[in-house]
C-alpha positions in Angstrom: 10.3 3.0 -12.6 12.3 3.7 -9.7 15.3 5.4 -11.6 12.9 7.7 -13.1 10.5 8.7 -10.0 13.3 10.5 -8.6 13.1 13.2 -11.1 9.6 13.4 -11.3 10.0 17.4 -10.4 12.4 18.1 -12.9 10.7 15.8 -15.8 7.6 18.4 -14.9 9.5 21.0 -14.9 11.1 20.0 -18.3 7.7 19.5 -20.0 6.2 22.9 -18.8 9.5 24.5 -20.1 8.5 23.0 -23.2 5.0 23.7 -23.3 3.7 20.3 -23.5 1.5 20.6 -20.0 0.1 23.5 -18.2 0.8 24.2 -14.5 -2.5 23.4 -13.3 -2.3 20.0 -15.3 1.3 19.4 -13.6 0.1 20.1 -10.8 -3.1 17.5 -10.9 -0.4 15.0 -12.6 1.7 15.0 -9.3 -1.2 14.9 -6.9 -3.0 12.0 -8.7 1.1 10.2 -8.9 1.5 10.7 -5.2 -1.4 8.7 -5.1 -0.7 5.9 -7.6 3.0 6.3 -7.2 3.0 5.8 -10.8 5.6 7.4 -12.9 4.8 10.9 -13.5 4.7 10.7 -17.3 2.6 7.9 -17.5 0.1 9.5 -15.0 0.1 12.5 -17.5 -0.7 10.5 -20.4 -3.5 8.7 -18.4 -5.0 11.7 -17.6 -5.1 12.8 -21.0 -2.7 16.4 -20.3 -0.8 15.4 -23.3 0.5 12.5 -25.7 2.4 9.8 -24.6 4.6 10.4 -27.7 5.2 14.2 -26.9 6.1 13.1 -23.5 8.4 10.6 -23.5 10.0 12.1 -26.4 11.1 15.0 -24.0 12.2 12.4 -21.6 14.2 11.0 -23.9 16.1 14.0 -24.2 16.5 14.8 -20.5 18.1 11.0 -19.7 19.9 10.8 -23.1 18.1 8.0 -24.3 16.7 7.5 -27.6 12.8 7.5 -27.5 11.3 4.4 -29.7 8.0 3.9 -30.6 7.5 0.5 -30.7 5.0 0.4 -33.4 7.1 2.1 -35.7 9.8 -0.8 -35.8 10.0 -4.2 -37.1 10.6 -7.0 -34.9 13.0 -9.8 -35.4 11.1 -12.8 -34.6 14.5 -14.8 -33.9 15.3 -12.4 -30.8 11.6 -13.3 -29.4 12.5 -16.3 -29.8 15.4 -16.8 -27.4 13.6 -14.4 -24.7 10.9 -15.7 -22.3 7.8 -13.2 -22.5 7.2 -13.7 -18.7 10.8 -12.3 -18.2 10.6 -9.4 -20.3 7.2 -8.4 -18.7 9.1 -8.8 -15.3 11.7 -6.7 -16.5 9.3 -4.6 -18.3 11.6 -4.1 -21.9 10.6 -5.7 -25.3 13.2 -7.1 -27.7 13.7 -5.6 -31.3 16.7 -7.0 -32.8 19.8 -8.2 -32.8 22.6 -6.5 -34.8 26.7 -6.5 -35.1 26.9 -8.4 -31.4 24.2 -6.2 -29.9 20.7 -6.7 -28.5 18.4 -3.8 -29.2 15.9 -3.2 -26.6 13.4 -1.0 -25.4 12.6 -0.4 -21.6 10.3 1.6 -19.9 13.3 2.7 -17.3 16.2 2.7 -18.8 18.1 4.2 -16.1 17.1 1.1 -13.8 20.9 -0.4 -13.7 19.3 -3.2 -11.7 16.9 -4.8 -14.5 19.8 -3.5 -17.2 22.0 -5.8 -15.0 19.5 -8.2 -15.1 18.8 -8.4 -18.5 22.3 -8.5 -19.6 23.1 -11.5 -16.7 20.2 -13.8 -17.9 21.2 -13.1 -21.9 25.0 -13.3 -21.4 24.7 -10.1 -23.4 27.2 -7.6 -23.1 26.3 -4.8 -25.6 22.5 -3.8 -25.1 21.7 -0.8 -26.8 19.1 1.1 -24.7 15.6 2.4 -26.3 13.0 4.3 -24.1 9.9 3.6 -24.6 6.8 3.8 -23.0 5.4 1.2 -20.1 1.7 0.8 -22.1 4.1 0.4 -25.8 6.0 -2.3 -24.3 3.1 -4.1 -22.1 1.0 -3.7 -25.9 3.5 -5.6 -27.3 4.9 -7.7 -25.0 0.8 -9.0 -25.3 0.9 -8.9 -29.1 3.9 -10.6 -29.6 4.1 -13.1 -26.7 0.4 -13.4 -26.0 0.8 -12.1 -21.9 
């Protein structure tokens, strides 16, 4: 979660704005992260300040990616298929589906050009089309659907 790290103020910020944490629980979010160095909104959600849903959904808005929850979308079994789980786990996205010559994918960091880069290198896929999603949604099904 590099990419994201970096704007672990702002994100903050963004969800007090929004009324989704309190200060004190912002506060005790980025004390408990400098600790873990886990991303900030996952350390929220672990801590139980708010849902994971309510939070990545602002997220979404702030980086201009569309949030996805993975459990509300059907997976094409064909796209598994063609993707080593072990490499999606390293990578940390989850495949949905293939559609008009793009891959549709979710990613727990979607502004991490390095494992965008990486994905689209070992695919020799072009067109990716970018979901955010949480790192527990995809490491759920990345188990449920690949068994890792």
């Amino acid at each position: 979660m590099i990419a994201l790290q970096n704007n672990d103020a702002y994100i903050g910020e963004l969800l007090l704005r929004d009324g989704a944490i309190a200060r004190e629980d912002l506060d005790k979010g980025l004390e408990e992260q400098k600790k873990t160095r886990d991303f900030l909104c996952s350390t929220l959600v672990r801590l139980g300040f708010a849902s994971e849903e309510k939070i990545f959904s602002i997220l979404s808005l702030q980086i201009g990616v569309p949030f996805l929850n993975l459990q509300d979308v059907e997976i094409d079994r064909n796209v598994l298929g063609r993707i080593p789980g072990n490499f999606a786990l390293a990578c940390k996205f989850f495949p949905i589906k293939e559609s008009d010559g793009a891959l549709y994918i979710a990613m727990a960091d979607p502004l991490n050009s390095g494992a965008v880069d990486e994905i689209k290198s070992y695919l020799g896929a072009d067109n990716l089309k970018v979901f955010l999603a949480s790192d527990s949604e995809i490491r759920r099904a990345i188990k449920a659907h690949y068994g890792i």
